[in-house]
C-alpha positions in Angstrom: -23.8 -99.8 -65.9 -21.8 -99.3 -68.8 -17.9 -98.9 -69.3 -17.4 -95.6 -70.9 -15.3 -96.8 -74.2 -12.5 -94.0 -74.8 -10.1 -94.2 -77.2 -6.5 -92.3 -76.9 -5.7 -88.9 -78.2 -3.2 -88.3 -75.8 0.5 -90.4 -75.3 0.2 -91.8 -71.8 3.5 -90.2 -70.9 2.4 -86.2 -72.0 -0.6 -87.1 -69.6 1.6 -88.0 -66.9 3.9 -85.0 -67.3 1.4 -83.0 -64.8 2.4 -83.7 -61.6 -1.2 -83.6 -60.1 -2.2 -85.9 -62.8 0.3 -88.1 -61.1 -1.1 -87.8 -57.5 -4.6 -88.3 -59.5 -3.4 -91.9 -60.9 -2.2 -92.7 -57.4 -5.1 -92.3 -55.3 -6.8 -94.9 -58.3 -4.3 -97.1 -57.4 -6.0 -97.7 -54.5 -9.4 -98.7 -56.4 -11.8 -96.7 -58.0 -12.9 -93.0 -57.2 -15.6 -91.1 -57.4 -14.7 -87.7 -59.5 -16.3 -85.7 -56.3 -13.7 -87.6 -54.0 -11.0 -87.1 -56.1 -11.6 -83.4 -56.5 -11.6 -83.0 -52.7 -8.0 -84.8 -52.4 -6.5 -81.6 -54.2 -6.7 -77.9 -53.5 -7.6 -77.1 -57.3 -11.3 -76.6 -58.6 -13.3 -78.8 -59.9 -13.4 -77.7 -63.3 -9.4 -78.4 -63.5 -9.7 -81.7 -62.1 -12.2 -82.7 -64.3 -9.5 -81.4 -67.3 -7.0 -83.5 -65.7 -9.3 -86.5 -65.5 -10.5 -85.9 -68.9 -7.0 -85.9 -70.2 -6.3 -89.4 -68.4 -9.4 -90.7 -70.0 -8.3 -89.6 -73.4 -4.5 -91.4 -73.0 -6.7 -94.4 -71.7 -4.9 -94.2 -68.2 -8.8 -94.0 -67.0 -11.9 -95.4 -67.4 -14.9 -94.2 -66.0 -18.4 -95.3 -65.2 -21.9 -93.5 -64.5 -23.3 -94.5 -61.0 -26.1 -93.0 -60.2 -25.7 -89.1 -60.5 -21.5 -89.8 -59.8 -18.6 -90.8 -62.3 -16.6 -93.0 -61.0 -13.3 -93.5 -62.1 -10.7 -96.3 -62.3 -6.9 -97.0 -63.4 -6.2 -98.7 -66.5 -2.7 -100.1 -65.9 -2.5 -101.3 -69.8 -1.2 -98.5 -70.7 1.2 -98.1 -67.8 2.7 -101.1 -69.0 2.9 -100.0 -72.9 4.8 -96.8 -72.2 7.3 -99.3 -69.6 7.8 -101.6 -72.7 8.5 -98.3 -74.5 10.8 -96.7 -72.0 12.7 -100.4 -72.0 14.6 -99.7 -75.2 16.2 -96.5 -73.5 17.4 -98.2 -70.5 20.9 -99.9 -70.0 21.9 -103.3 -71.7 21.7 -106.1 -68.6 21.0 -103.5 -66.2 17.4 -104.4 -63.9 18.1 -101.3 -61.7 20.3 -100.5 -58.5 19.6 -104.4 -57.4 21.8 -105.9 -60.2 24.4 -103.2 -59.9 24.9 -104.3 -55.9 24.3 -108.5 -56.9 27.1 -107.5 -59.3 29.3 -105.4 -57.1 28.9 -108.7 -54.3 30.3 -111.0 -57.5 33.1 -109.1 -58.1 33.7 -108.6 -54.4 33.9 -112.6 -53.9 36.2 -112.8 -57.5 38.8 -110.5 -55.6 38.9 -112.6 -52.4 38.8 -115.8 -54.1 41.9 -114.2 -56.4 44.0 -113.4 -53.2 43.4 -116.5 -51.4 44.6 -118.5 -54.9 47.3 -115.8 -54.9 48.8 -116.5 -51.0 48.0 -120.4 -51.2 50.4 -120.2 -54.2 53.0 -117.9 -52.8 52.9 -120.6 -49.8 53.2 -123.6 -51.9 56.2 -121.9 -53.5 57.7 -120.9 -50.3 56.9 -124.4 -49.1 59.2 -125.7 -52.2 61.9 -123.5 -52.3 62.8 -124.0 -48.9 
């Protein structure tokens, strides 16, 4: 059985503007589909799903095989991690999402405590001198 070679016509993120596109790519997560199974997951016809999966081919998001009389389908996370890569430049300096913001929040958190305890132990020391 042969790997159907596809090459892209189609910019993996104006493929995955479609929202049942989407849904489509995660039921492949799972592990390949057939295109019969995947066209019973959603209540549009066959005919559409097979434009959606031919879309998802063509941005290289899928490849599919010949099985018998069945096509079966699979994710091809490649270009998944292309269009991150891409998406990176538009994304905050230092920032790794909501994680580093609370790991960063906790640091400065600990540098205010640590500042008032410094703060009172000197205002004791003084007191302790002056008196």
């Amino acid at each position: 059985m042969k790997d159907m070679v596809t090459y892209r016509t189609v910019f993996p993120a104006d493929a995955l503007a479609d929202p049942v596109r989407r849904a489509i790519l995660e039921r492949l997560a799972e592990g390949e589909v057939g295109a019969g199974e995947i066209a019973a997951d959603f209540p549009v016809s066959r005919p559409a799903i097979s434009r959606h999966l031919r879309i998802l081919r063509e941005a290289g998001l899928v490849t599919s095989r010949v099985a018998g009389q069945h096509r079966i389908y699979r994710l091809d996370r490649r270009p998944l991690a292309e269009l991150d890569a891409w998406l990176q430049r538009f994304r905050p300096l230092g920032s790794a999402g909501p994680a580093s913001r609370l790991d960063a929040l906790d640091t400065e958190m600990h540098r205010g405590r640590r500042a008032r305890r410094a703060a009172a132990d000197e205002g004791d020391r003084h007191d302790r001198t002056a008196g």
